[in-house]
C-alpha positions in Angstrom: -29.9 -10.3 -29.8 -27.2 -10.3 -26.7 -23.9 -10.8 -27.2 -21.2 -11.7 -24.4 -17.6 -12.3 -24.4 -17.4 -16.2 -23.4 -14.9 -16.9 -20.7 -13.3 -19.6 -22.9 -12.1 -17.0 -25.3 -11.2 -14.5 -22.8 -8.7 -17.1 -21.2 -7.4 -18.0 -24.0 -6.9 -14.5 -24.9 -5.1 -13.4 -21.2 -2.8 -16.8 -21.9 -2.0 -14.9 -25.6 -1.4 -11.8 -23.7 0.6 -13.1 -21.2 3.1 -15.2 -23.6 3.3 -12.5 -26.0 3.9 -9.8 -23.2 6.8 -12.2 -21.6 8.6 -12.7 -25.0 8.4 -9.0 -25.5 10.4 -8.7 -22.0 12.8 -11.1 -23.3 13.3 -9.0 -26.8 12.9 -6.1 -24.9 16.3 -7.1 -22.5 18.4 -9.2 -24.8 19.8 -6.4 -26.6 21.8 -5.1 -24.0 20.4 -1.5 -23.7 18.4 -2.3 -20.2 14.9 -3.0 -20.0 11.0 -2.0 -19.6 10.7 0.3 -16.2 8.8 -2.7 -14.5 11.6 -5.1 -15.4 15.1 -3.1 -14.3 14.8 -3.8 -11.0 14.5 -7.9 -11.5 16.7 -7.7 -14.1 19.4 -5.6 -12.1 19.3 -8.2 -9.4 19.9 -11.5 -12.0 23.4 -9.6 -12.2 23.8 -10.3 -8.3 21.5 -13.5 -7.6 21.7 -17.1 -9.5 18.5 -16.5 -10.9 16.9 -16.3 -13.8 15.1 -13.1 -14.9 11.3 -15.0 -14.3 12.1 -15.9 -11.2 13.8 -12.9 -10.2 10.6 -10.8 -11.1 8.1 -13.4 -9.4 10.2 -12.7 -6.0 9.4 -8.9 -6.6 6.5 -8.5 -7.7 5.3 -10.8 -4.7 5.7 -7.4 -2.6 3.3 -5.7 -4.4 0.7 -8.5 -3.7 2.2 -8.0 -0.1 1.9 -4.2 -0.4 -1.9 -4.5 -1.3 -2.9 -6.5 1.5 -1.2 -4.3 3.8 -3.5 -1.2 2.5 -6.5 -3.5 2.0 -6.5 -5.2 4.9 -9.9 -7.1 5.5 -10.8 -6.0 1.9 -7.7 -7.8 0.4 -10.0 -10.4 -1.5 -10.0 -13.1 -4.2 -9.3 -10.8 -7.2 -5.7 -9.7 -5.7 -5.0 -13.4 -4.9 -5.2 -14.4 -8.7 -2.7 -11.8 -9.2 -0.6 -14.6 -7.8 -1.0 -17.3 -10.9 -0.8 -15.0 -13.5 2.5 -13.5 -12.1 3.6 -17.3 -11.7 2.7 -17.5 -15.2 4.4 -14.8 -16.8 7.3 -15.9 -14.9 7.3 -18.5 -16.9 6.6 -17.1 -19.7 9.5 -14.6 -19.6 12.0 -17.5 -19.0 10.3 -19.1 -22.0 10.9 -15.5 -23.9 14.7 -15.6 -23.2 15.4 -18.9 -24.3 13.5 -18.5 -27.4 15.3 -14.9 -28.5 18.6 -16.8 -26.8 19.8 -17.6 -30.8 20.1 -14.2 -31.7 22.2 -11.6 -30.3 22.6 -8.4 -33.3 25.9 -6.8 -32.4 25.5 -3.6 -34.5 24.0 -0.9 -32.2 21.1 -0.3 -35.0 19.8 -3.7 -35.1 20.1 -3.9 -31.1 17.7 -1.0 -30.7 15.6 -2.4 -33.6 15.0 -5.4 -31.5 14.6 -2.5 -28.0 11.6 -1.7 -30.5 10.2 -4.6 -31.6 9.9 -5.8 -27.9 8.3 -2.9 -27.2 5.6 -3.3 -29.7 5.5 -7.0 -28.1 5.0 -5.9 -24.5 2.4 -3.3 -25.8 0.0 -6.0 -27.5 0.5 -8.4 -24.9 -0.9 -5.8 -22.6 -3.4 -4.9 -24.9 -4.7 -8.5 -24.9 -4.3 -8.9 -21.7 -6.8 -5.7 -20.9 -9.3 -6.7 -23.4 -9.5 -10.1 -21.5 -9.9 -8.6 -18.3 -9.4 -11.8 -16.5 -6.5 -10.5 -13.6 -3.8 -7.7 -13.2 -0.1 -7.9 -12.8 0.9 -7.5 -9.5 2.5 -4.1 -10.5 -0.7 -2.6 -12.5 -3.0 -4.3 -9.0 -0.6 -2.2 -7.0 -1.1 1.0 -8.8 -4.6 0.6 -9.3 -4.9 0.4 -5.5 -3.3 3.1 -4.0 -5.2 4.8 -7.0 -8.4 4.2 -5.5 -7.4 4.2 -1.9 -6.3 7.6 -2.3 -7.7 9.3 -5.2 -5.1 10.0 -7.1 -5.2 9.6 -11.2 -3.9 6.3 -12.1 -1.5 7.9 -14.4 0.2 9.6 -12.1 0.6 6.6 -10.1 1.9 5.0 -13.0 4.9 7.5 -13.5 5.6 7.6 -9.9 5.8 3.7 -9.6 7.7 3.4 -12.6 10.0 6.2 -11.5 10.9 4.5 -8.4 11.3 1.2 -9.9 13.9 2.5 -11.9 15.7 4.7 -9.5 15.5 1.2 -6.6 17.3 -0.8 -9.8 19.9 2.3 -10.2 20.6 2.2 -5.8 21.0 -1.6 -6.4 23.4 -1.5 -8.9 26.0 1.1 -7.5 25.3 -0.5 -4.2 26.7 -4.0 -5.4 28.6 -3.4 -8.6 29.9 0.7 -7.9 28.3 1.2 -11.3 24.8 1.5 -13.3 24.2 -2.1 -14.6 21.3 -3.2 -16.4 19.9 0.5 -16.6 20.3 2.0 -20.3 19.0 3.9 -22.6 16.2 0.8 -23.6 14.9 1.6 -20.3 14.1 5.1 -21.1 13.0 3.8 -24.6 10.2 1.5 -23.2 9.0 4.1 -21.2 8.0 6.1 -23.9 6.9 3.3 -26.5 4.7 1.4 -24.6 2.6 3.6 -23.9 2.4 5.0 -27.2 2.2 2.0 -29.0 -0.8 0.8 -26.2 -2.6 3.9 -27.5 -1.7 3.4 -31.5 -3.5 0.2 -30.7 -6.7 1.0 -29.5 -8.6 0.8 -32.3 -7.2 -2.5 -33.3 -7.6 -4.4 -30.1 -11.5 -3.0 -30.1 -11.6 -4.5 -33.9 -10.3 -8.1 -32.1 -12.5 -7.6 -28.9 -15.9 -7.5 -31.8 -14.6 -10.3 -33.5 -14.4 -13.0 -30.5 -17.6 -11.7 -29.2 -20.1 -14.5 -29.1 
């Protein structure tokens, strides 16, 4: 007997992944303590810009699409085009994240990092979902996988590089325009770490789901 993941359920899935991912962005930043890596830059600029923090990270992460085609070239194909909708998508859905978690603002320091966490652990099964459907890639992750293969080098050490500079452009932009470090805490350095950890703590889990919607 074959089995095969149906396409329906894999959409569905990426769409889970993508909403849960944006409201863990939105937990992740409402705190106060700064934001995931991939988010500080956007989120630094909504500071500057009459944007919201959706639209400020569609604008950016339209330059890694950008950045693709320019090391692509002719080979810049469909696949790194429907990077575009799902980054239009979880635009939205980060927009939808903020007004949702928009209620509830915790004051004491403990509960604000409590929430740091919890939209950690958000972000990380979003991802997770959104790997198991294996439908498109964030602009971001496209990026990374790219320059990855173009020039074999271990996609985790992309990742930290990437990261790394992400933060440090959000940090240039904030003492640029404000003379200070805005937006740039210590949540920044906490979703660093958790993410990734709670992506791996996962694995087993997400395999467990993956078996269950297979057809």
């Amino acid at each position: 007997m074959s089995y095969h993941f149906s396409k329906t359920k894999r959409f569905i899935l990426f769409i889970m992944g993508l909403t849960i991912a944006g409201i863990g962005v939105a937990l992740s930043t409402r705190p106060g303590l700064g934001t995931s890596p991939i988010t500080s830059l956007p989120y630094v600029t909504t500071f500057k810009f009459p944007w919201t923090l959706g639209m400020a990270t569609i604008v950016i992460n339209l330059f890694f699409i950008l950045a693709q085609f320019i090391i692509l070239k002719r080979r810049f194909g469909w696949k790194h085009i429907a990077q575009l909708p799902t980054l239009l998508a979880f635009g939205f859905f980060i927009d939808f994240g903020m007004w949702l978690t928009k209620f509830y603002i915790p004051e004491p320091y403990f509960w604000r990092v409590t929430e740091e966490v919890i939209g950690c652990l958000f972000l990380a099964v979003g991802i997770g979902f959104q790997l198991i459907a294996n439908i498109s890639l964030m602009p971001g992750d496209g990026f990374i996988r790219v320059v990855s293969e173009e020039y074999h080098i271990p996609f985790g050490t992309v990742k930290i590089c990437f990261d790394s500079t992400i933060v440090l452009s959000a940090i240039l932009f904030s003492l640029c325009c404000f003379h200070n470090i805005t937006g740039v805490r210590e949540g920044t350095i906490i979703a660093a770490f958790l993410v990734g950890i709670f992506i791996k703590l996962q694995q087993k889990l997400l395999r467990k789901t993956k078996m269950l919607l297979l057809k």
